[in-house]
N, C-alpha and C positions, 0 to 999 in steps of 0.2 A: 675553806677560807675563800669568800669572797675578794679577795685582793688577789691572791692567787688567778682565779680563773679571768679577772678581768684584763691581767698581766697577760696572760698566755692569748686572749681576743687580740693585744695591741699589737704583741709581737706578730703575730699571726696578718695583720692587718698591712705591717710595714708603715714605710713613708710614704709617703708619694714626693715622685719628682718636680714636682710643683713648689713642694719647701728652699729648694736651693733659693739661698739669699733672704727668707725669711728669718725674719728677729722678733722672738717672743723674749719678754721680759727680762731685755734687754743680751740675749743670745741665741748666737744661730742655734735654730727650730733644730738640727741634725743635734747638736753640741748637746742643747737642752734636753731632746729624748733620751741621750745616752745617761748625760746627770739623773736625769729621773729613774730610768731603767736600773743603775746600781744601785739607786736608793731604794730600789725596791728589792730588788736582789740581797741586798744588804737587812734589809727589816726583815723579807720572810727566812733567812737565812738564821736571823738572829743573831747578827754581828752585826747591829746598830739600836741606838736609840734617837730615836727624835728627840731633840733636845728644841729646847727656847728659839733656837736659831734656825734649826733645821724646818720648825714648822709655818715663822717667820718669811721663809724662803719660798715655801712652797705654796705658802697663800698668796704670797706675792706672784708668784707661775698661777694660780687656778685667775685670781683678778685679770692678769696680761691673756691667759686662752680665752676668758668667756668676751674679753673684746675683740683680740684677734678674729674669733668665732663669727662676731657680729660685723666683719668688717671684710672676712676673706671669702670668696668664691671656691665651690668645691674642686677636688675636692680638699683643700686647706680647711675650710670649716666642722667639714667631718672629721679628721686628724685631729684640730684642736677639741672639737668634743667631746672623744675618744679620749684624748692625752690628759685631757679636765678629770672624766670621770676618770681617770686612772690616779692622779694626783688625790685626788679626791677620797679615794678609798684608802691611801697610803694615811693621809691625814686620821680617817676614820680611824683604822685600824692602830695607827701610834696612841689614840686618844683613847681606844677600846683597853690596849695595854696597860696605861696608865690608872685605868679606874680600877 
């Protein structure tokens, strides 16, 4: 599973201390990792579905990283990359479920 390994890269990666007091769409970057990280904990677990709302949410986080991205000095840009492709995948993979 592709989402798997690219989870365990982010974790592996960490934050960097550079995010304190960053706000990605519209929540601190620390806050917003965590929400991501149980969503994904949650889907490859298999005690969640992406719903209407949930994917809604998370397009709205990929839109906020790929600017933040364009916008931050590393290494904030790298994180946001990393955090994109990871969103990214979770997206993928709810949508792979579905078909």
């Amino acid at each position: 599973m592709q989402l798997a390994s690219i989870w365990r890269e982010h974790l592996a990666a960490g934050c960097p201390r550079e995010l304190a007091g960053v706000e990605i769409a519209g929540s601190d970057a620390r806050t917003l990792d965590a929400e991501i990280n149980a969503c994904v904990s949650a889907l490859i677990c298999r005690s969640m579905t992406v719903d209407g709302r949930i994917e809604r949410r998370l397009t709205e986080i990929c839109t906020a990283l790929t600017y933040k991205q364009a916008e931050a000095v590393e290494p904030v840009a790298t994180y946001c990359a990393r955090l994109n492709r990871l969103v990214s995948a979770v997206l993928t993979e709810s949508r792979a479920g579905r078909a």
